[in-house]
C-alpha positions as CSV (number, residue, x, y, z in Angstrom):
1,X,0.0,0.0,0.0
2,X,2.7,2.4,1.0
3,X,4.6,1.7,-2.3
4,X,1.5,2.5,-4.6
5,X,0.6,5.7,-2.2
6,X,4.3,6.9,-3.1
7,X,4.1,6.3,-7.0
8,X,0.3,7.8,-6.7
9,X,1.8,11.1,-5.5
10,X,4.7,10.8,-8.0
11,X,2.4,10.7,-10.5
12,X,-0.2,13.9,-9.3
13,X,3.4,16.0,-8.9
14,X,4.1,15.6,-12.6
15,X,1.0,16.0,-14.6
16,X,-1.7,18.6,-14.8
17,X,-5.0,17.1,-14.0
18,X,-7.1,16.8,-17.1
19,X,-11.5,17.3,-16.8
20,X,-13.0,14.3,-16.3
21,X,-15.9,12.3,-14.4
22,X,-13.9,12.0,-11.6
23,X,-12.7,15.7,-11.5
24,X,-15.6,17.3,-9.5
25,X,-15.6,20.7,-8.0
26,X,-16.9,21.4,-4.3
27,X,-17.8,24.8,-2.8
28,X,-14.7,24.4,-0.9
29,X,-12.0,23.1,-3.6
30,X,-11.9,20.5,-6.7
31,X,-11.5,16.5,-5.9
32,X,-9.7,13.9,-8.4
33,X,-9.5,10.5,-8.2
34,X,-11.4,7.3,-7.3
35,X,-15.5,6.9,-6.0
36,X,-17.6,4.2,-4.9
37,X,-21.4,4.4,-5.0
38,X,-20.8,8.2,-5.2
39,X,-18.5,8.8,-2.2
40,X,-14.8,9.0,-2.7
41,X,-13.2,6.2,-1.6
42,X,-9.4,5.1,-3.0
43,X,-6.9,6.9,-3.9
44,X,-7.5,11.4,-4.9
45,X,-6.5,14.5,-4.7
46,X,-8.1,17.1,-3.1
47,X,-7.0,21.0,-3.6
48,X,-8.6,23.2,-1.1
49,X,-10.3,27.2,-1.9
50,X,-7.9,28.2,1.2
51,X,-4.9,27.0,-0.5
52,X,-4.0,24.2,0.9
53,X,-4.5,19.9,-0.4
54,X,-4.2,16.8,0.4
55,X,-3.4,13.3,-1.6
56,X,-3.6,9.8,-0.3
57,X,-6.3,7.6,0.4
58,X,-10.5,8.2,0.9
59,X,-12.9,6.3,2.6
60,X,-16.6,7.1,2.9
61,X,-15.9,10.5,1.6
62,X,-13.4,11.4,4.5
63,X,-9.3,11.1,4.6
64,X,-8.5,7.9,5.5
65,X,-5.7,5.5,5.4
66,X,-2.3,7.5,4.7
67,X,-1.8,10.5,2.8
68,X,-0.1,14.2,2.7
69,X,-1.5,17.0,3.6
70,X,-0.1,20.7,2.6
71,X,-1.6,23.0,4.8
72,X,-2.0,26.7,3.8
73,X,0.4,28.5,5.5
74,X,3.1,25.7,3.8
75,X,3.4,23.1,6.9
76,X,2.8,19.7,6.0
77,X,1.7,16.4,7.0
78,X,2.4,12.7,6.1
79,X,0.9,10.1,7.6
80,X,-2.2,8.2,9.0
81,X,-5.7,9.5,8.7
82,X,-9.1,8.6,10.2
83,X,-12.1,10.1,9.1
84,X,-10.3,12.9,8.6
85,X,-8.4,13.5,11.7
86,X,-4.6,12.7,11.5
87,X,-4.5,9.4,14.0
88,X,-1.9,7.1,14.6
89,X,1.7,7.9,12.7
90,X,3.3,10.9,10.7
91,X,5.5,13.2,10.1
92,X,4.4,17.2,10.9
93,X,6.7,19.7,9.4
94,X,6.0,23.0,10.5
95,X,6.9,26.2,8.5
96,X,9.2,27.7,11.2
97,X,11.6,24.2,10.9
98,X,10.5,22.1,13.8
99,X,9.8,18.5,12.3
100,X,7.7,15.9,14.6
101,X,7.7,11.7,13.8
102,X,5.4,9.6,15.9
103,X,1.7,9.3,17.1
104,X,-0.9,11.3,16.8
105,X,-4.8,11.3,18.1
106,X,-7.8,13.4,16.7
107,X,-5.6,15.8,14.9
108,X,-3.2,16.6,17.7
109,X,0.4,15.1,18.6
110,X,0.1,12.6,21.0
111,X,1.8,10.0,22.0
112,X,5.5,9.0,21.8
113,X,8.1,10.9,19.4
114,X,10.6,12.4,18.2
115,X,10.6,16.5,17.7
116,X,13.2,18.0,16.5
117,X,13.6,21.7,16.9
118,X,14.9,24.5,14.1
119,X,17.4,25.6,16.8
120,X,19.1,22.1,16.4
121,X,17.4,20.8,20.0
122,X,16.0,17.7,20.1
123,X,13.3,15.9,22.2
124,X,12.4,12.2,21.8
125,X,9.6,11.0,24.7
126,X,6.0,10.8,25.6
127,X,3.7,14.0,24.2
128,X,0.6,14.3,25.3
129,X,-2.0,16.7,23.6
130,X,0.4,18.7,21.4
131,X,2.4,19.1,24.9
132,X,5.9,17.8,25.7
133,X,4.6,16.4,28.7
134,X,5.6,13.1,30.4
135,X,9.1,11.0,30.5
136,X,11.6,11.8,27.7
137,X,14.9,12.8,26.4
138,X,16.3,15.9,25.3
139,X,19.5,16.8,23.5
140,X,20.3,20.1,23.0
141,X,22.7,21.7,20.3
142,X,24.7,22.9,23.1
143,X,25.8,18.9,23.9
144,X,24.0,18.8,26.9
145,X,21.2,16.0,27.6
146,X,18.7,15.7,29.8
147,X,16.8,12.6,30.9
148,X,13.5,12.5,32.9
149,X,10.1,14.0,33.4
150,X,9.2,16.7,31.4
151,X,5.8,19.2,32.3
152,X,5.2,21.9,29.2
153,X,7.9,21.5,27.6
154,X,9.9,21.9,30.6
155,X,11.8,19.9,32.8
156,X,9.9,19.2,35.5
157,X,10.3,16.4,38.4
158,X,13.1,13.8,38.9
159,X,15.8,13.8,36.1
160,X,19.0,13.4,35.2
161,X,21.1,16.1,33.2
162,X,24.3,15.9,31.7
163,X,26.2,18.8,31.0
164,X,28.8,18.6,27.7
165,X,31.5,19.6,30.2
166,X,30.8,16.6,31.7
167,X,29.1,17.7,35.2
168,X,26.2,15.4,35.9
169,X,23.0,16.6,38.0
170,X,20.8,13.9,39.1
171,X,17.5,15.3,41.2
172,X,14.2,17.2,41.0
173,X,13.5,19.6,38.7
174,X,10.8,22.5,38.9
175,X,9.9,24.8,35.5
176,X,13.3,24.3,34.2
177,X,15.3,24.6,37.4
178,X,17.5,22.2,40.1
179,X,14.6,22.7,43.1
180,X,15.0,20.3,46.0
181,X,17.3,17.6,46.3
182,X,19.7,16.7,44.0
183,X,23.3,15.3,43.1
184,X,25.8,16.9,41.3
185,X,28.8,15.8,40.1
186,X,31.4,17.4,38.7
187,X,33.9,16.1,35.7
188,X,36.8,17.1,38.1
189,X,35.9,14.7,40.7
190,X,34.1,16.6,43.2
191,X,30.7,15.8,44.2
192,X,27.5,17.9,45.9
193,X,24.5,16.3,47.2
194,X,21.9,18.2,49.1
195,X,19.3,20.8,48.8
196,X,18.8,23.2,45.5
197,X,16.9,26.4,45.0
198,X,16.6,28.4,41.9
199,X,19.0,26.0,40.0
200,X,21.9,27.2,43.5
201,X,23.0,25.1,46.2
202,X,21.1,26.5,48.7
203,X,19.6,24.8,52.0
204,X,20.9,21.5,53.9
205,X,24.1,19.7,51.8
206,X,27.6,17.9,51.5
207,X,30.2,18.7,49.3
208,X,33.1,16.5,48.5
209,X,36.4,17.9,47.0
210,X,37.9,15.4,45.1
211,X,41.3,15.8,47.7
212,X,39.1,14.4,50.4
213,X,38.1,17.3,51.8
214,X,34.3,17.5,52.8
215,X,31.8,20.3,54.0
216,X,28.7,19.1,55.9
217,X,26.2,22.7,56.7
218,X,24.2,25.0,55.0
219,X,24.9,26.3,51.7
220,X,23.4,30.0,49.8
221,X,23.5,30.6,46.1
222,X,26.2,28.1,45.9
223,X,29.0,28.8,48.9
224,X,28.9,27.7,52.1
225,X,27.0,30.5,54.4
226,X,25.5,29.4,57.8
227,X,26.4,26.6,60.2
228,X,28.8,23.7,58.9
229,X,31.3,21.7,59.5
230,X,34.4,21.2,57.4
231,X,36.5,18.1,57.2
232,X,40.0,17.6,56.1
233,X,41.3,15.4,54.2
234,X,44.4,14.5,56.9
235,X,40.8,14.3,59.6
236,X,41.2,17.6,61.4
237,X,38.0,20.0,60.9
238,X,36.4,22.9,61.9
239,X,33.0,23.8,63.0
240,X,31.2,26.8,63.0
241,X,30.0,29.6,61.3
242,X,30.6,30.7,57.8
243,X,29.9,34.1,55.7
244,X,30.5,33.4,51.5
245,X,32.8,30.6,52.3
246,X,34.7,32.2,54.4
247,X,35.1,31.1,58.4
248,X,33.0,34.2,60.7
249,X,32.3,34.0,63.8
250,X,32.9,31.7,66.5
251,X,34.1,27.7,66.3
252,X,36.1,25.1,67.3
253,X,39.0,23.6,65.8
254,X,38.9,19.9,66.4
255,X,42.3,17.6,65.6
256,X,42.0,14.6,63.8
257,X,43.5,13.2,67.3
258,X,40.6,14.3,69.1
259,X,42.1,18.1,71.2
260,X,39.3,20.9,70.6
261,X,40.8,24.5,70.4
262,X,37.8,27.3,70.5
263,X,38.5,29.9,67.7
264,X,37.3,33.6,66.5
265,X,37.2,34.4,62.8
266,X,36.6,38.1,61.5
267,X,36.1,37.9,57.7
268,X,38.1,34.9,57.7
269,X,40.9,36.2,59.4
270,X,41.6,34.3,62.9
271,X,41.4,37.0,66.0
């Protein structure tokens, strides 16, 4: 079937259709092509008043079975039909560049599929009422990737992204953005897991240096600003307060041996 659809538009591309019986005009465009008991049913051409046309296969007077339609503003589709609704698969390509493969359902994209983007992005994943909404995969011309739940066409919920410098964030996403807990780790070795806000470490966390050092506290925008405690990697540490990761205030220095020596930091200088 798909081979004689393929020569059938061939043939309609290279020949100007001649007046026939089966060359009928309608108050909204001209049909060609086949009928039974009256109703076009086979293969035909429609061209539209607006502009736009469609060839492929009829049934009971409606689009169905697989065909292309060539919508006004020059976006086109290829695929499935049902009394004509585009349902189950095609190809949509739109006039600004984007191009969509997959499902669709009473007209809209739905489904699972692959949209590529003009800009060079790409999503492949679950659609759902000509939404990117549901679990799927997007690459980005940038080299980045991201893996997970997607709300709107925006990350949203648990996922996994990997950065082309080759940082890895594994968490929760909200509208685009590292909210709540997450895991990041960095292509040098050092590692952050712990509460995000507005795409910062901000909130409850632990970062490990890749030397084996390690800070357990609060964190703001990023650096370590409240209450912590930071680890050596030769066991000493220090607890306390800290301003922009810098050590303000009062703590204790506490030896990997076990001796505790109170301390006063001004702007990370020790008083």
């Amino acid at each position: 079937m798909l081979y004689t659809l393929i020569l059938f538009l061939a043939a309609f591309s290279n020949q100007t259709f001649a007046q026939g019986d089966d060359d009928i005009k309608y108050t909204n465009g001209k049909y060609e092509g086949a009928y039974v008991d009256g109703k076009k049913e086979g293969m035909g051409k429609a061209v539209y008043n607006d502009g736009s046309s469609y060839v492929g296969e009829w049934k009971n007077d409606r689009r169905n079975g697989v065909g292309r339609q060539i919508f006004k503003d020059g976006s086109t589709y290829y695929g499935d039909w049902k009394d004509d609704k585009r349902n189950g698969t095609g190809t949509y390509e739109f006039r600004n560049g984007d191009k969509y493969s997959g499902q669709f359902a009473n007209n809209q994209i739905n489904g699972y599929g692959t949209y590529k983007f003009a800009s060079g992005n790409k999503y492949v994943g679950e659609i759902y009422r000509g939404t990117i909404t549901g679990k799927g995969t997007f690459v980005y011309a940038s080299g980045d990737k991201y893996e997970g739940e997607v709300q709107n066409g925006l990350k949203n919920g648990k996922g996994k992204y990997f950065f082309a410098n080759g940082n890895i964030y594994e968490g929760t996403f909200v509208s685009d953005r590292k909210e709540g807990f997450g895991k990041m780790i960095f292509a040098n070795g050092d590692i952050y897991a712990g509460d995000f806000r507005d795409n910062h470490r901000t909130g409850k966390g632990t970062f490990t240096w890749a030397n084996g050092n390690v800070y357990n506290g609060a964190f703001v925008n990023g650096l370590m600003h409240g209450e912590g405690v930071f680890t050596w990697s030769n066991g000493d540490k220090y607890v306390g307060k800290w301003d922009n990761n810098i050590r303000d205030g009062r703590g204790k220095l506490i030896t990997k041996e076990g001796e505790e020596m109170a301390e006063i930091y001004d702007n990370g200088v020790k008083q």
